[in-house]
PDB file of N, CA, C and O in Angstrom:
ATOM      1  N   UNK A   1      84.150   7.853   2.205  1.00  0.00           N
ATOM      2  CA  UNK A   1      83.084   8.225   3.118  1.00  0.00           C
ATOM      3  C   UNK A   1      82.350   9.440   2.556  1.00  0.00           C
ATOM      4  O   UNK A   1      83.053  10.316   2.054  1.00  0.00           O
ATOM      5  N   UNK A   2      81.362   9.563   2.570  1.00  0.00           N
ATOM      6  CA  UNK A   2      80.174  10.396   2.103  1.00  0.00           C
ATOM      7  C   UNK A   2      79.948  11.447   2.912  1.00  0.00           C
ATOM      8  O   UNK A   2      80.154  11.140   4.086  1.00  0.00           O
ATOM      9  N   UNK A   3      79.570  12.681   2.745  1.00  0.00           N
ATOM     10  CA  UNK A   3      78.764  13.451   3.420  1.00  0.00           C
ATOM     11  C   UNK A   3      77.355  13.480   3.858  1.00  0.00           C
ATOM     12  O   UNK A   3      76.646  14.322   3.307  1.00  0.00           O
ATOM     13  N   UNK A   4      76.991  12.961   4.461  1.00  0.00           N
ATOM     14  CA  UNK A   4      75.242  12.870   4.623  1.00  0.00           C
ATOM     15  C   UNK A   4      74.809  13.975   4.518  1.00  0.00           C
ATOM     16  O   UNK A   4      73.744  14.004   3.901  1.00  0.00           O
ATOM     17  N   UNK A   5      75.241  15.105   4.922  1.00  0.00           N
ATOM     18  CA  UNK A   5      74.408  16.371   4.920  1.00  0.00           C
ATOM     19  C   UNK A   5      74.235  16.666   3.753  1.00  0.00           C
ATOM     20  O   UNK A   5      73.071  16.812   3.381  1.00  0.00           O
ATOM     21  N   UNK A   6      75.250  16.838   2.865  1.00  0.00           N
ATOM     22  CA  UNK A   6      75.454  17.519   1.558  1.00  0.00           C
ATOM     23  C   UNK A   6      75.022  16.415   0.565  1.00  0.00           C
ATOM     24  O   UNK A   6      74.996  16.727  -0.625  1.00  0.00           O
ATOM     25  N   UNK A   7      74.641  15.017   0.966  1.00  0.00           N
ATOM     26  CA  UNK A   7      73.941  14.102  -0.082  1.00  0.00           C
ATOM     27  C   UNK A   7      72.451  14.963   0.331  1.00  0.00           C
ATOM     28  O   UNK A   7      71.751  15.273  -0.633  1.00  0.00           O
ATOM     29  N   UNK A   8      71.942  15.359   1.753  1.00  0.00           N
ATOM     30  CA  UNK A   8      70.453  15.323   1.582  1.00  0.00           C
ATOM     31  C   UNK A   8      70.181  16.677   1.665  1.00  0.00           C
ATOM     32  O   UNK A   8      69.104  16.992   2.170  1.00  0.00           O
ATOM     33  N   UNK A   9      71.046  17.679   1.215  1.00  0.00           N
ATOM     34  CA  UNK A   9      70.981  19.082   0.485  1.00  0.00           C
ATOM     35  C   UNK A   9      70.883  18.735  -0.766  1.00  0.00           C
ATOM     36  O   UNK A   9      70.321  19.605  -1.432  1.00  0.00           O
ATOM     37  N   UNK A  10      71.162  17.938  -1.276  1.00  0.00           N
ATOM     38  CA  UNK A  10      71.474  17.626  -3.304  1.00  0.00           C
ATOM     39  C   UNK A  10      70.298  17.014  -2.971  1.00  0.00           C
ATOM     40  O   UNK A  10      69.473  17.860  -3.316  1.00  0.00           O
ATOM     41  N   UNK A  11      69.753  16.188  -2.571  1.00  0.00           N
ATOM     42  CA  UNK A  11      68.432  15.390  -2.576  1.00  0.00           C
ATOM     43  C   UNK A  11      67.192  16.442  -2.653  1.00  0.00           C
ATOM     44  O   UNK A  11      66.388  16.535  -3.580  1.00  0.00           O
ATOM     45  N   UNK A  12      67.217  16.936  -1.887  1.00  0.00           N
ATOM     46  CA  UNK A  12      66.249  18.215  -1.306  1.00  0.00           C
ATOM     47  C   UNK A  12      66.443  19.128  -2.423  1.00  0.00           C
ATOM     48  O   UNK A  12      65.323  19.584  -2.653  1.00  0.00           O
ATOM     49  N   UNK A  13      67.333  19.662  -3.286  1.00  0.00           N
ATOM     50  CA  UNK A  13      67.078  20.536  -4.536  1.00  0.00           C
ATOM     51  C   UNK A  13      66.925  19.638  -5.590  1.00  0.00           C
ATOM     52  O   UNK A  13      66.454  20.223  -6.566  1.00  0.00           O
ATOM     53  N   UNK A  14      67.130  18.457  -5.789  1.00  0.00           N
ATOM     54  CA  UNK A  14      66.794  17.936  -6.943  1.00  0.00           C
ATOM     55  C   UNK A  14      64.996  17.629  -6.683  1.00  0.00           C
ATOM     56  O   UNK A  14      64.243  18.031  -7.570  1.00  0.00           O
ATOM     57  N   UNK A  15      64.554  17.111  -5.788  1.00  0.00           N
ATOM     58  CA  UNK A  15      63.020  17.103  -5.482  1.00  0.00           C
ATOM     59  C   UNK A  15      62.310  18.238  -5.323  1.00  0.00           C
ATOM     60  O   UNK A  15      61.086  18.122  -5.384  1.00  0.00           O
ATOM     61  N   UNK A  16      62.753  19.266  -5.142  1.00  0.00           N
ATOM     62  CA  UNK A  16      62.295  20.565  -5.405  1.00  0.00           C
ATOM     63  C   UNK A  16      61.813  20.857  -6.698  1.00  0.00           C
ATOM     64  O   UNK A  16      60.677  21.106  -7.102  1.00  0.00           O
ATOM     65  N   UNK A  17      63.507  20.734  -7.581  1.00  0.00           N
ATOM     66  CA  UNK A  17      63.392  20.969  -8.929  1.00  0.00           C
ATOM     67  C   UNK A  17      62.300  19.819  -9.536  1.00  0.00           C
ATOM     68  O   UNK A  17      61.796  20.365 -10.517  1.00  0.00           O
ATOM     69  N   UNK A  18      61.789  18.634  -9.400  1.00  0.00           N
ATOM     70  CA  UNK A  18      60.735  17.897  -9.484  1.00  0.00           C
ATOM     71  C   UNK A  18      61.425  16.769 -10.183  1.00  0.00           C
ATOM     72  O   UNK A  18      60.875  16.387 -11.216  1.00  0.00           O
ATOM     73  N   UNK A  19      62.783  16.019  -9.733  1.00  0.00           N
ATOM     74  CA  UNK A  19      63.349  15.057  -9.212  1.00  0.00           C
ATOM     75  C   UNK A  19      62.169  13.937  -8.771  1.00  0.00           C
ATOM     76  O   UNK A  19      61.378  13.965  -7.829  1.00  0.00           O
ATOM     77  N   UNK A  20      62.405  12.780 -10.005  1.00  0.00           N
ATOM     78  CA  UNK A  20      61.428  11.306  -8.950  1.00  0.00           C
ATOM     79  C   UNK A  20      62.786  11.091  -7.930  1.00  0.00           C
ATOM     80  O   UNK A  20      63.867  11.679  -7.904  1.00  0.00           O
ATOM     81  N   UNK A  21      62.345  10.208  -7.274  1.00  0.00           N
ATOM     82  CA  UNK A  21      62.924   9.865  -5.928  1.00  0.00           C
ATOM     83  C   UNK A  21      63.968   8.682  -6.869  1.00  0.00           C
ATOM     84  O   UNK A  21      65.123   8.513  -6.479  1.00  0.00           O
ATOM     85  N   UNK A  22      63.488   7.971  -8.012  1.00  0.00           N
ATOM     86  CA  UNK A  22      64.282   7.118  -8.698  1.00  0.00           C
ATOM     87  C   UNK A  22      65.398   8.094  -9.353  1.00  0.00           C
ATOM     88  O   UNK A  22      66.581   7.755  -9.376  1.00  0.00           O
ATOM     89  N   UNK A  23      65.086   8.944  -9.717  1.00  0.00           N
ATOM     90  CA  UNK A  23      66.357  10.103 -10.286  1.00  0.00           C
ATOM     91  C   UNK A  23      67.457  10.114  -9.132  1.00  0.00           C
ATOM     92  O   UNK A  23      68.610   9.686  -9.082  1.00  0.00           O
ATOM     93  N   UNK A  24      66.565  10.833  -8.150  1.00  0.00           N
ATOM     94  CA  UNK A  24      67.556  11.387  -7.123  1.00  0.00           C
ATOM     95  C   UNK A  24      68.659  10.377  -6.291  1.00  0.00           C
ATOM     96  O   UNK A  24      69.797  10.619  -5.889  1.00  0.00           O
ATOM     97  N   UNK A  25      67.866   9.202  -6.213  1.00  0.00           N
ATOM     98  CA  UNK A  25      68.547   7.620  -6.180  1.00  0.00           C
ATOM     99  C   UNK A  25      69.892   7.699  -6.965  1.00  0.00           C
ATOM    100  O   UNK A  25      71.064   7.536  -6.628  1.00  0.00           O
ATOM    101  N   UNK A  26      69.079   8.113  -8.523  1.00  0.00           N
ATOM    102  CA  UNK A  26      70.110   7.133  -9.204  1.00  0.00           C
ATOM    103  C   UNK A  26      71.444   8.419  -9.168  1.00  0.00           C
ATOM    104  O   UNK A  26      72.598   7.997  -9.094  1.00  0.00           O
ATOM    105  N   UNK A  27      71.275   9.533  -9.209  1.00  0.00           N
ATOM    106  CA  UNK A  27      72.329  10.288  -8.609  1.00  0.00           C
ATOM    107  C   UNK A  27      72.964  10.296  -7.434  1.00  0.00           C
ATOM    108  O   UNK A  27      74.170  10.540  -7.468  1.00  0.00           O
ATOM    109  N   UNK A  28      72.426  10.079  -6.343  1.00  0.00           N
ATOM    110  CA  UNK A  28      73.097   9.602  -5.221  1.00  0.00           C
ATOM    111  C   UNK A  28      74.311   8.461  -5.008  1.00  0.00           C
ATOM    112  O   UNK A  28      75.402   8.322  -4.455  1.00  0.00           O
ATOM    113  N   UNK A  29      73.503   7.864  -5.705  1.00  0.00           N
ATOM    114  CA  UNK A  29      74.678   6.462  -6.068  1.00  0.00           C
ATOM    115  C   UNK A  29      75.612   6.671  -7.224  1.00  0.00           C
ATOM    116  O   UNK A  29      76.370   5.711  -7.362  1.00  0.00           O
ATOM    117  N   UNK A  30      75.776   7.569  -8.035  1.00  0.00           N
ATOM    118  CA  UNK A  30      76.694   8.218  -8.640  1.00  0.00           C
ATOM    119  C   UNK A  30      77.517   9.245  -8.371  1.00  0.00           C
ATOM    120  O   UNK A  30      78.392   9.632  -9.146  1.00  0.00           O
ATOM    121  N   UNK A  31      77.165   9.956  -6.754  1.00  0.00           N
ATOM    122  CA  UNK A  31      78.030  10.699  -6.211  1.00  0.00           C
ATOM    123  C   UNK A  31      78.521   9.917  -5.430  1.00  0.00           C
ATOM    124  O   UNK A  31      79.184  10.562  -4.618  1.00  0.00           O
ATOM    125  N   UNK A  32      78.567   8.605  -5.179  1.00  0.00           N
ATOM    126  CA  UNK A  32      79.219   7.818  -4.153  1.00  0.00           C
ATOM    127  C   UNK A  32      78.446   7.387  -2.850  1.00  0.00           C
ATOM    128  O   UNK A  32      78.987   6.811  -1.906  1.00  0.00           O
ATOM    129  N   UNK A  33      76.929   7.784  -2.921  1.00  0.00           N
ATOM    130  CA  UNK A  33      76.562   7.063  -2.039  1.00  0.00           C
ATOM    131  C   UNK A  33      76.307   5.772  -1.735  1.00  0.00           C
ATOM    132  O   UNK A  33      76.394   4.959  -2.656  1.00  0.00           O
ATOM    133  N   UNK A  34      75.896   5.244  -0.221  1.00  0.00           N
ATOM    134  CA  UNK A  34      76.316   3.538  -0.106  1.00  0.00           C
ATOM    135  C   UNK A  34      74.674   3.806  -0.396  1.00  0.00           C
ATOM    136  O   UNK A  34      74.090   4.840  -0.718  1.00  0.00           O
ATOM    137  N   UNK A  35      74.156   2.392  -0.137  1.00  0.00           N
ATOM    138  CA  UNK A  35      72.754   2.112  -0.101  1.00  0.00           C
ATOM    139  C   UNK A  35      72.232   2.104   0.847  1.00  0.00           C
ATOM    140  O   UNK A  35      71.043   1.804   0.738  1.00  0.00           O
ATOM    141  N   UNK A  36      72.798   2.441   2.470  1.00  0.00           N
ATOM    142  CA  UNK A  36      72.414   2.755   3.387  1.00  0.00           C
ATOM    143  C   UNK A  36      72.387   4.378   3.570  1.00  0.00           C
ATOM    144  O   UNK A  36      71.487   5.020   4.112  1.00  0.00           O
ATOM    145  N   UNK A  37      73.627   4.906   2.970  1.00  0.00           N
ATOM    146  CA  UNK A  37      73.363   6.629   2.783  1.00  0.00           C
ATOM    147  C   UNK A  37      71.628   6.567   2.190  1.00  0.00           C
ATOM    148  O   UNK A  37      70.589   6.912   2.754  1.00  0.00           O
ATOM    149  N   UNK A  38      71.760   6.252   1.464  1.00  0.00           N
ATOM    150  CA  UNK A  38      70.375   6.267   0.575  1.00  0.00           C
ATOM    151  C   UNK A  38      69.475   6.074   1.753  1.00  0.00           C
ATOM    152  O   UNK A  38      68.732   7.000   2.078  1.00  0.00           O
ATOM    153  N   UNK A  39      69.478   4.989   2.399  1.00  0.00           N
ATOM    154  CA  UNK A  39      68.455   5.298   3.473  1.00  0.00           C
ATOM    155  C   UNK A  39      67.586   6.207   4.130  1.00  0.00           C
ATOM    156  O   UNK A  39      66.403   6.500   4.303  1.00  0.00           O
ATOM    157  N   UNK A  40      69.086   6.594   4.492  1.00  0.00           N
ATOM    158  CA  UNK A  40      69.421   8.097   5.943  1.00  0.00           C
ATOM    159  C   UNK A  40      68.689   9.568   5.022  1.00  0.00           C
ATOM    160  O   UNK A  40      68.003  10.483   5.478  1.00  0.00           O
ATOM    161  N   UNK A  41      69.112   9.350   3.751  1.00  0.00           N
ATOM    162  CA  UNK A  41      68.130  10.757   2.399  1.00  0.00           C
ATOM    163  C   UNK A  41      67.357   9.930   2.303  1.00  0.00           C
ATOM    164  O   UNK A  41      66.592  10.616   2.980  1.00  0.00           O
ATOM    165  N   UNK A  42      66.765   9.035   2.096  1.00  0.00           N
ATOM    166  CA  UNK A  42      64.922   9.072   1.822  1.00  0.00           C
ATOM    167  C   UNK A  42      64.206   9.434   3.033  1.00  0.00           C
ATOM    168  O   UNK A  42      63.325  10.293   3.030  1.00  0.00           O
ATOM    169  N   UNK A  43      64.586   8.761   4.120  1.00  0.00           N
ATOM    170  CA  UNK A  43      64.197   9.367   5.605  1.00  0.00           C
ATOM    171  C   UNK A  43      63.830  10.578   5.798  1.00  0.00           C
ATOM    172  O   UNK A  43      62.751  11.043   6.163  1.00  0.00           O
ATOM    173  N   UNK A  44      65.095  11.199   5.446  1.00  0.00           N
ATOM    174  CA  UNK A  44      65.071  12.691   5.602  1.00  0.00           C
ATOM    175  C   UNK A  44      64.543  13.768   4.770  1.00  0.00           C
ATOM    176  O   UNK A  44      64.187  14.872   5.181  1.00  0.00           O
ATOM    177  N   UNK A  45      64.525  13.363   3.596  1.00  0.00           N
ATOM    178  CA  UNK A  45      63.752  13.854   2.602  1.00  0.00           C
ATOM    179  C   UNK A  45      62.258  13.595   2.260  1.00  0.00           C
ATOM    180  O   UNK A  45      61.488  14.528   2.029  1.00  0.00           O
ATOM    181  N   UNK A  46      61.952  12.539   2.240  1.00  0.00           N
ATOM    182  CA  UNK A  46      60.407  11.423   2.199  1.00  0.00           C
ATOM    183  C   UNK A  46      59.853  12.069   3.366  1.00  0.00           C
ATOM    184  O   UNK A  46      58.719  12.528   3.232  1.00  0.00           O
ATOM    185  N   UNK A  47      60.562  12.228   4.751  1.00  0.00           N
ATOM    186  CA  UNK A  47      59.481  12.018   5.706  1.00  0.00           C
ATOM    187  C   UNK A  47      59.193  11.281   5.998  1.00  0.00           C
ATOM    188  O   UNK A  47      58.162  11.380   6.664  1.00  0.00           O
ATOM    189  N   UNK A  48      59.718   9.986   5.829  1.00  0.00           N
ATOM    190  CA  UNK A  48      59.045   8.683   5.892  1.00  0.00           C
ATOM    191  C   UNK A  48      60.065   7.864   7.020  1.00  0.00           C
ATOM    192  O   UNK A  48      61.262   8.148   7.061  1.00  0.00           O
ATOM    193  N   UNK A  49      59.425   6.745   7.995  1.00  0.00           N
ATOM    194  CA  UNK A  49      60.500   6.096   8.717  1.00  0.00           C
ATOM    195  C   UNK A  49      60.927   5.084   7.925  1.00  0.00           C
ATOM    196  O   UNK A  49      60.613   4.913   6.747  1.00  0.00           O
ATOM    197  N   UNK A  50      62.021   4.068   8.930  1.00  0.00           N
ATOM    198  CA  UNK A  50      63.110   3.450   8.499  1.00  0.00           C
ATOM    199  C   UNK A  50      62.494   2.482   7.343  1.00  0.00           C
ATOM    200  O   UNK A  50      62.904   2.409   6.185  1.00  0.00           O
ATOM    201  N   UNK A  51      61.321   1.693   7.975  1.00  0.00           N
ATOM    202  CA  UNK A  51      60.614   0.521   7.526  1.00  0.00           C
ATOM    203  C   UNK A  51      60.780   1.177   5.204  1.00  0.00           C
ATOM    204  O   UNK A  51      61.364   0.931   4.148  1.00  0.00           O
ATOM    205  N   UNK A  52      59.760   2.039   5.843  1.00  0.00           N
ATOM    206  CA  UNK A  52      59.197   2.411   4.505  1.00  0.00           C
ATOM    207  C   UNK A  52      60.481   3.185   3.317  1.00  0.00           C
ATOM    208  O   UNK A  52      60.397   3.348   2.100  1.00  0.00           O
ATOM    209  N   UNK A  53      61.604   3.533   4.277  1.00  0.00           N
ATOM    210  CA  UNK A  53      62.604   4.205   3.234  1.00  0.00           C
ATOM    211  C   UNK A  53      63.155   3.297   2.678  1.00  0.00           C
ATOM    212  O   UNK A  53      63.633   3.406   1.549  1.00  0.00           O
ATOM    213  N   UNK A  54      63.193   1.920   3.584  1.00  0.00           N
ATOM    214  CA  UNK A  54      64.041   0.444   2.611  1.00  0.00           C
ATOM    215  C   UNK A  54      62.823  -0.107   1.656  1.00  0.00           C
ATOM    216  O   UNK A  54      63.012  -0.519   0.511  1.00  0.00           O
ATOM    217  N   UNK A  55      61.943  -0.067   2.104  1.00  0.00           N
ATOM    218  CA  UNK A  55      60.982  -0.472   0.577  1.00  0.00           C
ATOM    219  C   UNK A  55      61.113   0.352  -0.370  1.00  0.00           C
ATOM    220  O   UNK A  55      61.133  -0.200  -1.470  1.00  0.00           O
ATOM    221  N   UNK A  56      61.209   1.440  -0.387  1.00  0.00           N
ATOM    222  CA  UNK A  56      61.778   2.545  -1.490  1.00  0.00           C
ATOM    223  C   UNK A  56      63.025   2.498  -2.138  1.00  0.00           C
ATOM    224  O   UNK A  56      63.164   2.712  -3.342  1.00  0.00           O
ATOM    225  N   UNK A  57      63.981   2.206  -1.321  1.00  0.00           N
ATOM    226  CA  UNK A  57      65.338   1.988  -1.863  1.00  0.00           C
ATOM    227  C   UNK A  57      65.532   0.150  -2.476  1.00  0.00           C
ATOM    228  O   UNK A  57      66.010  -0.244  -3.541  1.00  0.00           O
ATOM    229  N   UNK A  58      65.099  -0.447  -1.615  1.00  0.00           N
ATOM    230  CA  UNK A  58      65.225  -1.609  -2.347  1.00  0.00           C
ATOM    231  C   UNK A  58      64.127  -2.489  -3.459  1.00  0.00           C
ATOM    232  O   UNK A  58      64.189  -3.633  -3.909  1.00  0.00           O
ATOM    233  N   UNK A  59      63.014  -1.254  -3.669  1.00  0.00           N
ATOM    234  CA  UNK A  59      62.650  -1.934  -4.748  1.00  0.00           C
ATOM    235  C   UNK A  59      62.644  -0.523  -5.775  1.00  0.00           C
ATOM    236  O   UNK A  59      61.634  -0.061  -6.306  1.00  0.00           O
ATOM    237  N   UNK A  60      63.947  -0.015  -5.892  1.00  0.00           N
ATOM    238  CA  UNK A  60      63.991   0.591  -6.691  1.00  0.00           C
ATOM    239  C   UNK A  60      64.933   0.313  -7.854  1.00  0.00           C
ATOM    240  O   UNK A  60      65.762  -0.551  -7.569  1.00  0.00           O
ATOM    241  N   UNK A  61      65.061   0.926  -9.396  1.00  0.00           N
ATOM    242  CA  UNK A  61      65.686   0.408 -10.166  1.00  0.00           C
ATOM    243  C   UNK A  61      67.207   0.440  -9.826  1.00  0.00           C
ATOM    244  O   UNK A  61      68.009  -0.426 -10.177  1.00  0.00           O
ATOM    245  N   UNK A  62      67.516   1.626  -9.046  1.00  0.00           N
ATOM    246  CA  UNK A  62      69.071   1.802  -8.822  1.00  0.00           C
ATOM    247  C   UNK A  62      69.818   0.950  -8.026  1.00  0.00           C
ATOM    248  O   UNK A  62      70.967   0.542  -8.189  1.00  0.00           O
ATOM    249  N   UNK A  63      68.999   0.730  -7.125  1.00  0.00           N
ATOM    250  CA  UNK A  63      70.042  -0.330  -6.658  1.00  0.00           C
ATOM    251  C   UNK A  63      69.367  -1.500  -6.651  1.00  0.00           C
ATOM    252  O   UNK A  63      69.139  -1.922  -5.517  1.00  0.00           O
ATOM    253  N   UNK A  64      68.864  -2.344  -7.790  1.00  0.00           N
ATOM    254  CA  UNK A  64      68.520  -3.512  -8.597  1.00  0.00           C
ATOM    255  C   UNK A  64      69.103  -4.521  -8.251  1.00  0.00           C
ATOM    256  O   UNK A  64      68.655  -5.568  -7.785  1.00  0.00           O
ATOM    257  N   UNK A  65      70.311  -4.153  -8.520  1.00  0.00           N
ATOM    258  CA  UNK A  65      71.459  -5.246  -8.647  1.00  0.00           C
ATOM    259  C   UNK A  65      72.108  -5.675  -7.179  1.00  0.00           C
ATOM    260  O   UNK A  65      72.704  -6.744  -7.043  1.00  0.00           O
ATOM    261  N   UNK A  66      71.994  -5.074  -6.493  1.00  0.00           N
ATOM    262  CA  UNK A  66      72.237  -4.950  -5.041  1.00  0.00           C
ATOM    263  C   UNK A  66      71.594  -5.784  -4.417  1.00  0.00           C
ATOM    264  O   UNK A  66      72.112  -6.747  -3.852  1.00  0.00           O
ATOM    265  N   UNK A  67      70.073  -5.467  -4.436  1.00  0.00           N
ATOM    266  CA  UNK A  67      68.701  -6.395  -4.369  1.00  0.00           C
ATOM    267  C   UNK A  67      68.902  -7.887  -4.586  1.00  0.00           C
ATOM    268  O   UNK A  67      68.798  -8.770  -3.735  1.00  0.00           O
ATOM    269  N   UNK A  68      69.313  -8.059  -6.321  1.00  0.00           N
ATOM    270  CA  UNK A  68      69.130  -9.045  -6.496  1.00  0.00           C
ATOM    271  C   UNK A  68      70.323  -9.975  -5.985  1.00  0.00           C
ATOM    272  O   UNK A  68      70.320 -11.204  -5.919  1.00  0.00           O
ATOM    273  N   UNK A  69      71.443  -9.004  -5.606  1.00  0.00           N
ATOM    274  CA  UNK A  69      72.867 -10.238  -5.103  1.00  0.00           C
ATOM    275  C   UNK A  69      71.993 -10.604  -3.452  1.00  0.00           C
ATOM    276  O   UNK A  69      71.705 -11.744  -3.087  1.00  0.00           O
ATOM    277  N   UNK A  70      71.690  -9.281  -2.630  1.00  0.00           N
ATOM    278  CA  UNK A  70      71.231  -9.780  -1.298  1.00  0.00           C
ATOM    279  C   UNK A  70      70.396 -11.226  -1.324  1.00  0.00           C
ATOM    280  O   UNK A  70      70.816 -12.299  -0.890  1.00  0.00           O
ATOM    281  N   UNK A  71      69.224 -10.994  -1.890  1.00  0.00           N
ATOM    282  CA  UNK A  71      68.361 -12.143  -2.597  1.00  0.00           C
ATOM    283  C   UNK A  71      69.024 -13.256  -2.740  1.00  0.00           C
ATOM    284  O   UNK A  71      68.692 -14.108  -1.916  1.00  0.00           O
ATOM    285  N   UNK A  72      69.825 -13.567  -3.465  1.00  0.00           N
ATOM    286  CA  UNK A  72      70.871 -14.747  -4.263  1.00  0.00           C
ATOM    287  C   UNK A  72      71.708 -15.035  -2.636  1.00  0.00           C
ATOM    288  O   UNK A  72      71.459 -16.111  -2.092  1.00  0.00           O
ATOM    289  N   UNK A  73      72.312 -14.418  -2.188  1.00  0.00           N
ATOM    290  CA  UNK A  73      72.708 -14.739  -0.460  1.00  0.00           C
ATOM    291  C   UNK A  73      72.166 -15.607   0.312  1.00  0.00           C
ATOM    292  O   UNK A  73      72.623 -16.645   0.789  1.00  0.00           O
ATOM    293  N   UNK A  74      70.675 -14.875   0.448  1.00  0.00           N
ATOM    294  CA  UNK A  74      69.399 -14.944   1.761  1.00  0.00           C
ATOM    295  C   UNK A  74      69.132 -16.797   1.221  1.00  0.00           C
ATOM    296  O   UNK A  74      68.979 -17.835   1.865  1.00  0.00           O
ATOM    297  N   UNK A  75      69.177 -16.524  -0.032  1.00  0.00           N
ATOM    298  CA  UNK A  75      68.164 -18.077  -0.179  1.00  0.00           C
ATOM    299  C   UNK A  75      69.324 -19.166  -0.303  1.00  0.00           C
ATOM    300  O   UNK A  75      69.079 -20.346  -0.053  1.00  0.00           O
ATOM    301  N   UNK A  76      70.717 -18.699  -0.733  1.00  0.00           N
ATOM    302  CA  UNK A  76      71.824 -19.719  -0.326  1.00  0.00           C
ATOM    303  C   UNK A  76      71.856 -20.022   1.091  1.00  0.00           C
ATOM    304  O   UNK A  76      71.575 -21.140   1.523  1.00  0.00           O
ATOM    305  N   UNK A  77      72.243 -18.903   1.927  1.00  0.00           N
ATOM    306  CA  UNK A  77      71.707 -19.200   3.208  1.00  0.00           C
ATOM    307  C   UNK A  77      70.967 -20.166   3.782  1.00  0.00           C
ATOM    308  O   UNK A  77      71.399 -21.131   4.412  1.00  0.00           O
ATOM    309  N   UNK A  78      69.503 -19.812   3.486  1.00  0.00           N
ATOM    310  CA  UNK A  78      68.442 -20.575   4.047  1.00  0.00           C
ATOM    311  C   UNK A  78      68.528 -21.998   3.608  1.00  0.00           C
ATOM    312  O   UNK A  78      67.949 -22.778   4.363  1.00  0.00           O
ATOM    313  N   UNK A  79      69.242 -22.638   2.337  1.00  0.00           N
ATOM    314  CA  UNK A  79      69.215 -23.790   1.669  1.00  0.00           C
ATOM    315  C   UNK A  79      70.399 -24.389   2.762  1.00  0.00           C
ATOM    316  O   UNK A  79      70.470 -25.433   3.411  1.00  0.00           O
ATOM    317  N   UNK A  80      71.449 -22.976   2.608  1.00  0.00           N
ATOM    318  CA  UNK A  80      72.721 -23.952   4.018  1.00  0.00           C
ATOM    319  C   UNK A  80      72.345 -24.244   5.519  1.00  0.00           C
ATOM    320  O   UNK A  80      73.015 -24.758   6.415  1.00  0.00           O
ATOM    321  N   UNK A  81      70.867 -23.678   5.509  1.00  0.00           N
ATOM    322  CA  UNK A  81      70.578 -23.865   6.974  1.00  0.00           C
ATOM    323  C   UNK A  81      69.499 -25.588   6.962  1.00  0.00           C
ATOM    324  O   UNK A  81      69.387 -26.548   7.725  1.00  0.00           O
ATOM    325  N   UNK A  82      68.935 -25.192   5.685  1.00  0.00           N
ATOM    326  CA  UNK A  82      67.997 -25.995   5.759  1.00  0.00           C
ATOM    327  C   UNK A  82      68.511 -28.082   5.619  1.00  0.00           C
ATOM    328  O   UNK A  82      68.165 -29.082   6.247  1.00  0.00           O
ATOM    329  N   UNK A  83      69.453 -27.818   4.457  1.00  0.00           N
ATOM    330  CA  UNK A  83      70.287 -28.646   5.135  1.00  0.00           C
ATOM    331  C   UNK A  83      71.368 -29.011   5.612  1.00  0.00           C
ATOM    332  O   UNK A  83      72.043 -29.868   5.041  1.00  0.00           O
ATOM    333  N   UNK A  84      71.810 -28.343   6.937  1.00  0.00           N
ATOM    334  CA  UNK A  84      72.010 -28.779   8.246  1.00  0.00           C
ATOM    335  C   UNK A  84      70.712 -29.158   9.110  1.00  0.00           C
ATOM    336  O   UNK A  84      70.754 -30.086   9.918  1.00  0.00           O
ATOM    337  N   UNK A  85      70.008 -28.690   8.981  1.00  0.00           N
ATOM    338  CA  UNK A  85      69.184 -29.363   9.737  1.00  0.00           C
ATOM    339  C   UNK A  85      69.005 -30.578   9.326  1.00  0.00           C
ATOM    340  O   UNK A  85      68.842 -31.399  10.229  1.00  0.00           O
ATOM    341  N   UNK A  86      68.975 -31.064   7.988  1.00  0.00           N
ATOM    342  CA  UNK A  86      68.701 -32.551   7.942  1.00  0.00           C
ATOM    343  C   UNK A  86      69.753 -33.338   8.201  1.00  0.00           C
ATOM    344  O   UNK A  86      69.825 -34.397   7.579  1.00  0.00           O
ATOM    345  N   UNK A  87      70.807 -32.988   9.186  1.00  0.00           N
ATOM    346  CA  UNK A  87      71.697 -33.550   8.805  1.00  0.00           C
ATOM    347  C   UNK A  87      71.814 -34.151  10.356  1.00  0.00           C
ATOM    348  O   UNK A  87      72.432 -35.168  10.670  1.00  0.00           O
ATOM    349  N   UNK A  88      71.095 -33.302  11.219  1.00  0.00           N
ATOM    350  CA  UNK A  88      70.657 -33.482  12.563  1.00  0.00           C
ATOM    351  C   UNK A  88      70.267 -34.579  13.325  1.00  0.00           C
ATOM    352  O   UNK A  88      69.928 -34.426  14.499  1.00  0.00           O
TER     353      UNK A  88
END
């Protein structure tokens, strides 16, 4: 379990120091943050709400791979939904 505070104190001096938001990412997730921590620090750091902190985090390079397994899920999914329905 993570500290949220002390991820978005490290967030907040690395963007100071002039940290891209892809840096500070890709350190976050090397101190052990989840990809929802990541959220909760772009929020809080960005200024930005929920909508816009997941377009930031998920089309970013760091968590790529994350992206692309969710992706690979969503459309297995939709293929297991799609047929059951034909099966109707």
């Amino acid at each position: 379990m993570t500290d949220i505070s002390r991820l978005i104190d490290l967030a907040k001096k690395r963007r100071r120091k002039g940290s891209s938001v892809e840096e500070v990412l890709a350190s976050l997730r090397s101190e052990g943050a989840t990809i929802v921590d990541c959220l909760k620090v772009v929020r809080e750091v960005e200024g930005v709400r929920l909508g816009r902190a997941k377009e930031i985090v998920d089309s970013s390079d760091t968590w790529a791979d994350v992206r692309e397994s969710n992706e690979r899920v969503r459309s297995l999914a939709m293929q297991a939904l799609d047929e059951s329905e034909d099966l109707d």
